[in-house]
N, C-alpha and C positions, 0 to 999 in steps of 0.2 A: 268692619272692625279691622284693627290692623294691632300686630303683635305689639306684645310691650317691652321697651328697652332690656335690654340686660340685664341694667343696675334692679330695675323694677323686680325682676326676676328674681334674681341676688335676692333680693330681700326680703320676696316673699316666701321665696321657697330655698335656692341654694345654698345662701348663705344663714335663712333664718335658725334660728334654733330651738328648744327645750330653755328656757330659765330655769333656773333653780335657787338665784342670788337677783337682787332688785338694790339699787341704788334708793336712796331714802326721799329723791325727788317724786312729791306730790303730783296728784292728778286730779285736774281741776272735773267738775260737772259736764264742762263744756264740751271736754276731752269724753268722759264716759258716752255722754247723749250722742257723739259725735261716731264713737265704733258702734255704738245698737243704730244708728241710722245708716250705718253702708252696710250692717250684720241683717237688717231687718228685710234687706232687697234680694236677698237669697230667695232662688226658688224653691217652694213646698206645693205639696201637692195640694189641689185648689187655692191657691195662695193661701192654706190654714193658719199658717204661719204659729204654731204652739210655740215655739220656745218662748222661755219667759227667764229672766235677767234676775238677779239678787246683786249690787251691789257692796260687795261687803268693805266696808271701809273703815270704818271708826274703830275706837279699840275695844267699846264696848259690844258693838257685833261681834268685831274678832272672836272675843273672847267668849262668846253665844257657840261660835261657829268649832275653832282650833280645839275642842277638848272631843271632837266629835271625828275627827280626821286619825289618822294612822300618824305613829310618832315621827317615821321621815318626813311626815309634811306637816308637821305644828311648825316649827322652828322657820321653818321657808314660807310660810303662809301667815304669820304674825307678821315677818318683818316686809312683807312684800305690799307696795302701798295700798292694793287693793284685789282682794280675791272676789273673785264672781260665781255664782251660787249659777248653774245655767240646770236649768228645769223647762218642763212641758205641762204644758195644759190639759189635763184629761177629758175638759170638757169645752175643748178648741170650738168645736162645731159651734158654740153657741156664736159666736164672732163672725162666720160663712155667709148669714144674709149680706154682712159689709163687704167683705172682705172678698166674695167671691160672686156676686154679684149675676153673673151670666147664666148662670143655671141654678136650681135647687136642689144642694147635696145636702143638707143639713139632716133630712130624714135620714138619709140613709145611715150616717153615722149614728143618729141616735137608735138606730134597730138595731143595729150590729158594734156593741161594746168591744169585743175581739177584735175589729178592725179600727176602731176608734185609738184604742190601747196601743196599736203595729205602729198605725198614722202617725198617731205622738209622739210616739219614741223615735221613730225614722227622722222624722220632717223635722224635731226639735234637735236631734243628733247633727244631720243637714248644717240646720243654722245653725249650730254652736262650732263646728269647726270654719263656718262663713266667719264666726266671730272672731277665730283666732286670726284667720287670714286680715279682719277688717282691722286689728289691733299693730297689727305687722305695717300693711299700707298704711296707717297714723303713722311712722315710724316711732313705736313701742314694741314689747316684747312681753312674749308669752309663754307661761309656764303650762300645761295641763295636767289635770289627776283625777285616778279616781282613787284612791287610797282613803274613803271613808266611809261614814256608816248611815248610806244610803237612807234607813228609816228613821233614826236620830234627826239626822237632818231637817227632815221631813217633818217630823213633828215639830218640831223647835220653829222653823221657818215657815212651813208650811198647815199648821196644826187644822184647818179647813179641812186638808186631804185631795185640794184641787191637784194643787201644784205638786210634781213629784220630780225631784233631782235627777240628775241624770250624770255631771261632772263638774270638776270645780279646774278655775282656771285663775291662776296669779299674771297680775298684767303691772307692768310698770315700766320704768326706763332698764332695760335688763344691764348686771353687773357678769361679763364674760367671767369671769376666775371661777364661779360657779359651775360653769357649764362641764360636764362630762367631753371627754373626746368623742369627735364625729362618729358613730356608727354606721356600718357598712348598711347598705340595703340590698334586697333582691334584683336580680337582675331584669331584664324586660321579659326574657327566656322562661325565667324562674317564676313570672308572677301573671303575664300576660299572654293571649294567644291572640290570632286574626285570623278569624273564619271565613 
């Protein structure tokens, strides 16, 4: 492999941002299928691959979904062309004979709920920041939150009780005027060591 451009760089990471304001250009099917297939190549442990996608687009979802968020994110989450519902599957393992092929884990997760529950949450957490990165390289932009009511959600979306939320994310053509000023990070010192 060999590193990636600058600009590449820039965009995924140094110059990407937080949205918080979205231009009112639509986002076609092709565009969504398009970030869950470079989000979906993310590693997870045995390829389990939990995370699972919500679409939210229409106004009638919206309007399912924004009464359910905290009040700084209704207003940013209505007008944003499409917020994403990003959840885990509790009962991923069932997918493992496909999906993972080389050996047989699928018992093991089903004797041990505790670990089934960690898996989930890790490996679906995993792919959803894949997702934002995959959003980024589309060149489009990403807002993320969690400012909402985890179990509301859940019912309303999920009312099975498979699927469980985890954070929601606004993707569209990002409008800068929204954006907060850069905030500083930690330093390598501050956050890193090498043993």
């Amino acid at each position: 492999m060999t590193a990636l451009s600058p600009a590449a760089l820039d965009q995924l990471f140094n110059n990407a941002r937080t949205f918080n304001k979205f231009t009112d250009q639509a986002l076609s099917d092709e565009q969504l299928q398009a970030i869950y297939d470079l989000a979906k190549m993310a590693p997870t442990a045995f390829n389990a691959s939990p995370a699972r996608f919500v679409f939210v687009r229409s106004e009638e979802a919206k309007k399912r979904l924004i009464p359910l968020m905290m009040e700084g994110n209704q207003a940013k989450s209505m007008a944003a062309p499409v917020t994403v519902i990003v959840a885990y599957d509790s009962n991923f393992q069932e997918h493992l004979p496909t999906l993972f092929p080389a050996m047989d884990v699928k018992g093991m997760f089903d004797a041990n709920p505790a670990m089934t529950e960690t898996t989930a949450f890790r490996n679906g957490s995993l792919t959803g920041a894949y997702f934002i990165m995959a959003v980024r390289a589309l060149g489009l932009d990403a807002g993320a939150m969690s400012g909402f009511d985890n179990t509301a959600v859940d019912k309303e979306f999920f009312p099975d009780g498979r699927f469980k939320s985890n954070f929601l994310i606004n993707i569209g053509h990002g409008d800068a005027s929204g954006n907060y000023p850069r905030s500083p990070r930690l330093s390598f010192d501050e956050a890193a060591q090498i043993l």
